[in-house]
N, C-alpha and C positions, 0 to 999 in steps of 0.2 A: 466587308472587313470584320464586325462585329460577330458576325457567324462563324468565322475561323477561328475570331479568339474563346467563343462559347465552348466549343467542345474540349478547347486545350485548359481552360479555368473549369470544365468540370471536371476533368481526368485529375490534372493537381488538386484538387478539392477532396475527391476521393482517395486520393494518393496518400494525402498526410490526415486523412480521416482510419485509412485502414491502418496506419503504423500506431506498434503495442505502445501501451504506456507504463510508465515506471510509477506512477505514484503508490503509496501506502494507502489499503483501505481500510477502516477502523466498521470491525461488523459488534452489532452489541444486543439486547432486547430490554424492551421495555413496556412491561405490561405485556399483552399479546403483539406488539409490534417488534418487527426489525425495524432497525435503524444502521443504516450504510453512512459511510462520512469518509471524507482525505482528512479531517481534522480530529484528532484523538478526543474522546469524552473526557470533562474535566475530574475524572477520577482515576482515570489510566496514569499506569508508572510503570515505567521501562522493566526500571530497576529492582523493582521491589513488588511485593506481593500487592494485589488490588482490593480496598476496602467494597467496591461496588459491584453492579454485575457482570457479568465474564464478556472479556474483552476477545476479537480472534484481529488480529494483522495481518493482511496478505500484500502483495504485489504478485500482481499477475496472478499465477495460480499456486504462488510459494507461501505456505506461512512462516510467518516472522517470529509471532509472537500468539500466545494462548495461554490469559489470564485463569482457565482452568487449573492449568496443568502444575504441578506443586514447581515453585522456584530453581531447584535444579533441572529439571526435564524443560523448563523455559531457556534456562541459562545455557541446555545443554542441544538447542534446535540451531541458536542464533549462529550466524558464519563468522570462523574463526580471522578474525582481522590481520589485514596485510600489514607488513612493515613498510613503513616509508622510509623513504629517502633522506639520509640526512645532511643537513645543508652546513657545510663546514666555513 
């Protein structure tokens, strides 16, 4: 019995191993190092221009966001937001 359920827990293993992920990646440098994270460096701002060193956001293979780039050409990457639904 144990052997017929090996091969089916390893296929589902693989299965939800190979599906893409959506999280945010936060790439940054420091010193000669990269540093990769899900979690933003405590100097990153969306919003606003970044005091520290240049920030890049991806998902997947999209960028988000590129603390390089002057404030408008940031402002001017990000996707234009849907309208919701409004609940009457």
């Amino acid at each position: 019995m144990l052997e017929m359920k090996l091969p089916l827990f390893s296929f589902l293993a693989l299965l939800l191993l190979s599906l893409p992920t959506q999280a945010q990646m936060y790439t940054w440098r420091e010193g000669a190092s990269k540093k990769v994270s899900n979690v933003p460096p405590g100097w990153y701002r969306f919003d606003r221009p970044v005091p520290g060193p240049r920030v890049v956001v991806t998902q997947g293979k999209r960028v988000l966001d590129d603390t390089g780039l002057s404030m408008e050409e940031r402002l001017r990457m990000r996707p234009v937001p849907r309208p919701t639904a409004r609940k009457n």
